[in-house]
N, C-alpha and C positions, 0 to 999 in steps of 0.2 A: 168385757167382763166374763161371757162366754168363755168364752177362749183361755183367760187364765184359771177359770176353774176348772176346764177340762185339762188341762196344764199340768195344773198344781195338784189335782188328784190322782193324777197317774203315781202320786209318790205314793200315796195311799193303796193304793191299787199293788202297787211294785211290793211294799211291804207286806199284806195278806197274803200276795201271791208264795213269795218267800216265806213264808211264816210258816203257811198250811204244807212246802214241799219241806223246810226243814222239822215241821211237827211229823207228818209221812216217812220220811227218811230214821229220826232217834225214837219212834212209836211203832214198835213190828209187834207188837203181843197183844196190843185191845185196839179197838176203835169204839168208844165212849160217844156219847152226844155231845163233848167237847168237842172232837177230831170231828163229826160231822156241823159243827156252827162255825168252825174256822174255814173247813172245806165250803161251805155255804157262803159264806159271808166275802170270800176272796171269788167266787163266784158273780155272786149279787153287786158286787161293784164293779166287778169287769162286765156285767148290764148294763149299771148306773153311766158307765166309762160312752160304751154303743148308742145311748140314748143323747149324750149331748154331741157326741160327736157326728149321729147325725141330723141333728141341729144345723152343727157348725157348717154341715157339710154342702148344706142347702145356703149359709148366709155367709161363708164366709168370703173374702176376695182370693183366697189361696188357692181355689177351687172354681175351674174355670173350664170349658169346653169350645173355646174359640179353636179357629183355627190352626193348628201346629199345636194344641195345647199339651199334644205328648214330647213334644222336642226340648219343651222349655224345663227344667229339670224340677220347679216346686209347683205347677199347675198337672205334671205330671205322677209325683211323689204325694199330693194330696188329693190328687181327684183319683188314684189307683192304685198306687202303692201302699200306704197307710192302710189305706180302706181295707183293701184285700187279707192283706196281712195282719190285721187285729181284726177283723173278720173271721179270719181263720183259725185265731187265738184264741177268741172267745169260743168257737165253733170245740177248737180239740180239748177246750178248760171243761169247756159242760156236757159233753161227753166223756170226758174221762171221770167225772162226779159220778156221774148216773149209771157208769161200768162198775165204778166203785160200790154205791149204794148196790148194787145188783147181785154182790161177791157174799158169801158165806161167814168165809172167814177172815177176822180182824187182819192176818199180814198180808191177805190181799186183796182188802180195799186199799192202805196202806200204799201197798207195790202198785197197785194202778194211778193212785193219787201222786204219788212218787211221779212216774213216767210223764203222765198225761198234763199236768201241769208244768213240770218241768219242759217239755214243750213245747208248753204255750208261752211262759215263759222267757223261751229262745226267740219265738216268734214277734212278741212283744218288742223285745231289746230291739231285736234289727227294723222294727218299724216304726218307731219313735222317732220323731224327727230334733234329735240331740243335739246344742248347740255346736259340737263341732264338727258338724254336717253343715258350713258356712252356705251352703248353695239352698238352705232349705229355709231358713230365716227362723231355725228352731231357738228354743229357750228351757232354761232350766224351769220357770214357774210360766 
């Protein structure tokens, strides 16, 4: 059950993520407490995303430290590759927030939200493990 909520919420997560760089991108003239609760909120679940994942990371059987476990390509892709790389998503999404909140003026909190999530973003996509990534036993939910 784990597993598919961590899953399934990545849609959720994908969408805010997308939401707050396309609200960043067509919003250059104010930044409202609107622009900062969507900034916030696609934030706050890319936490929510880190907390069950490392859950998972402790129970799952995907995630394994036996021996050779770097040669085998999903004991490998989930015991370091994921990790690291929404690791470091989460890492450049909430600091590029907190660069933002720190800026003056409205078009560049904007420009930093703009960048810094966009990404994380990148970062995100390429470490999902996406069903057609057959060698990773990933899934759409």
């Amino acid at each position: 059950m784990l597993v598919h909520s961590h899953s399934g919420l990545r849609w959720l997560v994908l969408g805010l993520l997308i939401y707050a760089i396309y609200n960043a991108a067509v919003n250059k003239t104010s930044y409202e407490k609107r622009d900062k609760m969507i900034n916030l909120f696609a934030m706050i679940s890319l936490h929510i995303q880190l907390l069950l994942g490392i859950i998972l990371y402790y129970t799952s059987g995907n995630v394994s430290f036996d021996s050779g476990w770097m040669k085998n390509a999903v004991t490998r892709f989930y015991g370091m590759e994921h990790l690291l790389g929404m690791l470091l998503a989460i890492i450049v999404v909430t600091v590029g927030r907190k660069m933002a909140e720190k800026q003056e003026e409205p078009e560049q909190k904007n420009k930093k939200i703009l960048v810094w999530y966009t990404i994380g973003l990148f970062l995100i996509l390429a470490s999902i493990p996406w069903p057609f990534r057959e060698a990773l036993n990933g899934s759409w939910f």
